[in-house]
Legacy VTK file of the C-alpha trace (Angstrom):
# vtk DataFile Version 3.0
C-alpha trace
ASCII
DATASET POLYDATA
POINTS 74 float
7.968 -6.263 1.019
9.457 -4.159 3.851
7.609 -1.562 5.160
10.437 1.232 3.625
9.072 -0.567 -0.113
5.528 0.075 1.004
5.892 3.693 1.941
8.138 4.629 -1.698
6.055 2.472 -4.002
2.682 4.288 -2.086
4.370 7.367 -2.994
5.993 6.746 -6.345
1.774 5.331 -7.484
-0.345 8.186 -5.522
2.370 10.838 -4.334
3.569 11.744 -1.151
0.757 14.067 -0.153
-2.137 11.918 -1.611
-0.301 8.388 -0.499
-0.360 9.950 3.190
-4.130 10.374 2.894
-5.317 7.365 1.446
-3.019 4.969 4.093
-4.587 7.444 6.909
-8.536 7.550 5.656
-9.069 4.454 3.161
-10.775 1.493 4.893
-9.533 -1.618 3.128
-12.173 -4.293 3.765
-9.624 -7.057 2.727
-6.919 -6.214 5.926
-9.985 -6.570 8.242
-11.657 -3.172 7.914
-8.833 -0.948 8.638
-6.858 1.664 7.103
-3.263 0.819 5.711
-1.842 2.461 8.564
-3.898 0.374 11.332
-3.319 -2.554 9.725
0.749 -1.780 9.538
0.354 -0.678 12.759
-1.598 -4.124 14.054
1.393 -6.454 12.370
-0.549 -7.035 8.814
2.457 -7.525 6.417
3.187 -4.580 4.193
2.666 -6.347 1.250
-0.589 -7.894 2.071
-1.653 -3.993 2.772
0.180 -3.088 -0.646
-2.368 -5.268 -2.253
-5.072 -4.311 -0.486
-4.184 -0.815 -1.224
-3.919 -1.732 -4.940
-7.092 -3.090 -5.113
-9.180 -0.534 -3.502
-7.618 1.711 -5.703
-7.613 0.065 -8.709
-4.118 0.088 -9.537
-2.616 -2.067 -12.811
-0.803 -5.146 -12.381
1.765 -3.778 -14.060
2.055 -0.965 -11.550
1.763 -2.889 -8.125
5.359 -3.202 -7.147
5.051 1.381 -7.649
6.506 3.074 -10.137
10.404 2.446 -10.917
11.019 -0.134 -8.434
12.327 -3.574 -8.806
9.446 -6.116 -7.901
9.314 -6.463 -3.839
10.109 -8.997 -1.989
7.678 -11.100 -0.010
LINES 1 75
74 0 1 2 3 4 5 6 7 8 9 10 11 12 13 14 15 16 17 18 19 20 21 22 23 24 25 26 27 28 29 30 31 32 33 34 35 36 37 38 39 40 41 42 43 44 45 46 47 48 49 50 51 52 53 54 55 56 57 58 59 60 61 62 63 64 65 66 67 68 69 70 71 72 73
């Protein structure tokens, strides 16, 4: 997943405005502690902070790849 897939399928599951806050203020214990943004920022793959995302948020299976998009790449 490239980091451009990360930032539409955060906003295509949460929206733009709500995506924005959760990758600035969720701590995601599986990336280390750190928010989705640190952990982008610290070289953590985007999809390994997709997941992490997912999880803490309790997102479907169905919906982890976000809404309308193919399924990502690795």
């Amino acid at each position: 997943m490239r980091l451009s897939e990360f930032r539409i399928a955060v906003a295509e599951e949460f929206s733009e405005a709500y995506g924005r806050v959760l990758t600035r203020d969720l701590v995601l214990d599986a990336v280390g502690g750190l928010t989705a943004d640190q952990a982008l920022a610290a070289g953590v793959p985007a999809r390994s902070v997709w997941i992490a995302l997912c999880d803490a948020s309790d997102v479907p299976a169905e919906r982890r790849y976000g809404v309308g998009l193919r399924e990502a790449r690795d």
